[in-house]
ZAPA-133243 format. One record per residue (C-alpha): residue number from 1; residue in three letters; chain; x, y negated, z negated. Coordinates in steps of 0.25 Angstrom, whole numbers, m for minus. Example, Ala and Ser with C-alpha at 12.3 -4.5 7.8 and 13.67 -1.06 7.14 Angstrom:
ZAPA-133243
    n  res  chain      u      v      w
    1  ALA      A     49     18    m31
    2  SER      A     55      4    m29
END
This chain:
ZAPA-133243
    n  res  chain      u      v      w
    1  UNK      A     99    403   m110
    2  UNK      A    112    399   m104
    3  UNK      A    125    404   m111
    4  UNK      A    135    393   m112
    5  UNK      A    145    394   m102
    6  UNK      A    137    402    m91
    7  UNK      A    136    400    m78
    8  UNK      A    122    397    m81
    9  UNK      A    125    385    m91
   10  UNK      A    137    379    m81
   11  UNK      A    124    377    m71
   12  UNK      A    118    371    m80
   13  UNK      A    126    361    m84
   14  UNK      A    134    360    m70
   15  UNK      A    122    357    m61
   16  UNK      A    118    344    m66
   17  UNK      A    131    338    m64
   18  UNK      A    133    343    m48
   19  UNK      A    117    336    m47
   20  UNK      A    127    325    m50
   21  UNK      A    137    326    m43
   22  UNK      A    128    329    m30
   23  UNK      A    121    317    m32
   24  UNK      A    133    310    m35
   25  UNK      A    141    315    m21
   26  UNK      A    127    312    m14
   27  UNK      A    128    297    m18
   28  UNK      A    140    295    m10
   29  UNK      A    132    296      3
   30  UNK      A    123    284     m2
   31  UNK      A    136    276      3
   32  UNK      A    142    284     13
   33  UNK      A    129    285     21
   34  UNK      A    126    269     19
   35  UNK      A    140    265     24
   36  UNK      A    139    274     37
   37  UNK      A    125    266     39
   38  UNK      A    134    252     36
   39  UNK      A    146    256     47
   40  UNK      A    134    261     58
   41  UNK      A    127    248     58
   42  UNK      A    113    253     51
   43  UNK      A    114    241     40
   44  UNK      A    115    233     50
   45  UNK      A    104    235     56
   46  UNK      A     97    237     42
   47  UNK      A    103    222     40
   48  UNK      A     95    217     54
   49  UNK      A     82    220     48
   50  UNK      A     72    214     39
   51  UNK      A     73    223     26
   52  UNK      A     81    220     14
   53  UNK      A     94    220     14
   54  UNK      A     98    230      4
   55  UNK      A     86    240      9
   56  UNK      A     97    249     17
   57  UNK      A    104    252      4
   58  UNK      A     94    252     m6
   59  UNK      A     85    263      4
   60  UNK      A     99    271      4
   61  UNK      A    101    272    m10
   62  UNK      A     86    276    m11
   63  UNK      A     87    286     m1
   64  UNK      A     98    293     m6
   65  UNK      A     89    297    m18
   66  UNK      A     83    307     m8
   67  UNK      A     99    313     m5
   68  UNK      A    101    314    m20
   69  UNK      A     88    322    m24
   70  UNK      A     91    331    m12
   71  UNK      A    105    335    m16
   72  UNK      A    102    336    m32
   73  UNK      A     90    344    m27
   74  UNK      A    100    353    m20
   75  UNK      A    109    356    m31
   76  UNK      A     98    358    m41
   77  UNK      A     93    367    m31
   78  UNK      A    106    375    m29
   79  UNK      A    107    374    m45
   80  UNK      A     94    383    m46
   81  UNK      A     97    393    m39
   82  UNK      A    110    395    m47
   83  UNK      A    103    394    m62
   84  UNK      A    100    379    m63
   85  UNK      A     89    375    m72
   86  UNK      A     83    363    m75
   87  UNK      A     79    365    m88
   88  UNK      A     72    351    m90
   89  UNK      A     63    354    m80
   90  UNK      A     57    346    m69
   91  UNK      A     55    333    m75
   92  UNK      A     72    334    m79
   93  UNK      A     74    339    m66
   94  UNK      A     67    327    m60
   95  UNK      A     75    317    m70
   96  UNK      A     87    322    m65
   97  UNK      A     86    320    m51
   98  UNK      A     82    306    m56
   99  UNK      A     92    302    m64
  100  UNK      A    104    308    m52
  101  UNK      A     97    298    m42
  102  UNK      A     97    286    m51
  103  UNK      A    112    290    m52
  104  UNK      A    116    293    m40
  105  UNK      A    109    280    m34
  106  UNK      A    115    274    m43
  107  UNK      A    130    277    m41
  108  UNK      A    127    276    m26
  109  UNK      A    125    263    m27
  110  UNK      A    142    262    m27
  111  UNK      A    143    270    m15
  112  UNK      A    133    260     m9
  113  UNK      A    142    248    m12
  114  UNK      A    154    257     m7
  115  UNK      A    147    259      6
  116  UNK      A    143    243      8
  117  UNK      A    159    240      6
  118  UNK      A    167    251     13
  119  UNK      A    167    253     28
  120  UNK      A    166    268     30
  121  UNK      A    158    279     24
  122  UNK      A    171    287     24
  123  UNK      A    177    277     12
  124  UNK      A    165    277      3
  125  UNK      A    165    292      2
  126  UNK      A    178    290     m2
  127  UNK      A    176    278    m11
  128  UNK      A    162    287    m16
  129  UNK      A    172    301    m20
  130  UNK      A    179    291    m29
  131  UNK      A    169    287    m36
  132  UNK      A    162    301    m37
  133  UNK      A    174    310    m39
  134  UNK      A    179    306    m53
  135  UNK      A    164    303    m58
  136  UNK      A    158    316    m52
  137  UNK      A    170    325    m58
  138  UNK      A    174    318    m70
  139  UNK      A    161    320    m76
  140  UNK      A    154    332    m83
  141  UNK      A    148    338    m73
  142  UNK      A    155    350    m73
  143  UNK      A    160    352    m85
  144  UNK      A    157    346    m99
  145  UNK      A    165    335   m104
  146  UNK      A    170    342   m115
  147  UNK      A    178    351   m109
  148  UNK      A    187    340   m102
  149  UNK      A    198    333   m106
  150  UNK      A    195    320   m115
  151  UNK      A    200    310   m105
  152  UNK      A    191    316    m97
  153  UNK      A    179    317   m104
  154  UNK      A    181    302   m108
  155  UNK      A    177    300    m92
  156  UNK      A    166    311    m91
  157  UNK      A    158    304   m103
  158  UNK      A    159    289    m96
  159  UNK      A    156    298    m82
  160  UNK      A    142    291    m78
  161  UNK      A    143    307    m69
  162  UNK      A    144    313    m82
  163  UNK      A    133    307    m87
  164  UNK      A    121    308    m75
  165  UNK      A    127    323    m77
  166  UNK      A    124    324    m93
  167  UNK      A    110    318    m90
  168  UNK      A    105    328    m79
  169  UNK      A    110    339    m88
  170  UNK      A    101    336    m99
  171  UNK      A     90    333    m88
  172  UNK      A     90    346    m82
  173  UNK      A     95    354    m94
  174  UNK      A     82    349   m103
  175  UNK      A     91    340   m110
  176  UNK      A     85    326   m107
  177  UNK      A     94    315   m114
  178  UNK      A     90    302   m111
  179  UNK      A    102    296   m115
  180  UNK      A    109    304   m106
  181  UNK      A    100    300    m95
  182  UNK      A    102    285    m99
  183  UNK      A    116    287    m97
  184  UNK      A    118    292    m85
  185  UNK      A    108    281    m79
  186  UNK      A    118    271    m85
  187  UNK      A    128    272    m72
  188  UNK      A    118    270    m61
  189  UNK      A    110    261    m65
  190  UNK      A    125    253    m67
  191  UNK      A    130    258    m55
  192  UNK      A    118    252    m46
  193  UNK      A    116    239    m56
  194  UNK      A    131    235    m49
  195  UNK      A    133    243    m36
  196  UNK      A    117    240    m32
  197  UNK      A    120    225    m29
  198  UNK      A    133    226    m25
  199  UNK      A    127    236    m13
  200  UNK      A    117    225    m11
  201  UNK      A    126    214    m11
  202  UNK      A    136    222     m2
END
């Protein structure tokens, strides 16, 4: 049992949220990487041959699937040897990598659209960190809401970060709350419900 207030507990509770924020960091690449294939020519000739037209993309966003799974896989690792557990076992553990692909395809669906409209990889890191920065921090990954100031927690508890975090927690902690789950499901399916076709289109 973990006293409250340990270092243990604090691992227990942080982990899930730099699963997150990893995943979150990673998706920014989805675009980076797409406009450096734009600005050397490699759509065009994607554009040249008889495929359809929005296979480039779509197998882009598939494959990043494997780049998140790898770097979640790398911090749980790193988390186990410190004293992590996955206390829902397997199955949780399973879910978990799950739902932080569904959300990180889903978000990176807005750096897909940046990356059709900009004109170098350099400008939509920099459009990516300001979408990431304020979501990433003001969320509860590092601390619990309560502790904040009350403007503040009014954002966490919007925060669709916050969210994917609570859900993981309850995954990996043996705490599985469907609702939870349901929640943090509501921001990528949104997210690729406007950003999927306007990729397309662009």
């Amino acid at each position: 049992m973990r006293a409250p207030g340990s270092t243990d507990a604090y691992l227990q509770f942080l982990l899930p949220g730099i699963l997150v924020q990893t995943v979150m960091f990673t998706s920014i690449y989805t675009g980076f990487i797409l406009n450096q294939d734009i600005q050397r020519g490699v759509f065009d000739r994607f554009r040249a041959m008889p495929i359809w037209r929005p296979a480039p993309i779509a197998g882009a966003i598939l494959g990043d699937v494997v780049r998140y799974t790898v770097s979640a896989a790398l911090v749980l690792a790193v988390g186990m040897v410190m004293g992590f557990r996955i206390e829902g076992g397997a199955g949780a553990l399973l879910a978990a990598l799950m739902l932080l692909n569904v959300f990180a395809l889903g978000i990176g669906w807005i750096f897909t659209a940046f990356a059709l409209k900009v004109r170098t990889p350099g400008t939509v890191m920099t459009h990516s960190w300001l979408v990431l920065m304020p979501v990433t921090f003001g969320s509860n990954i590092y601390v619990a809401p309560e502790t904040m100031p009350g403007w503040l927690q009014a954002f966490v508890t919007v925060n669709p970060v916050s969210h994917i975090t609570t859900a993981l927690r309850g995954l990996l902690g043996g705490d599985l709350s469907l609702s939870a789950v349901a929640l943090a499901l509501v921001t990528p399916f949104a997210v690729t419900a406007v950003f999927g076709p306007i990729s397309m289109w662009l």
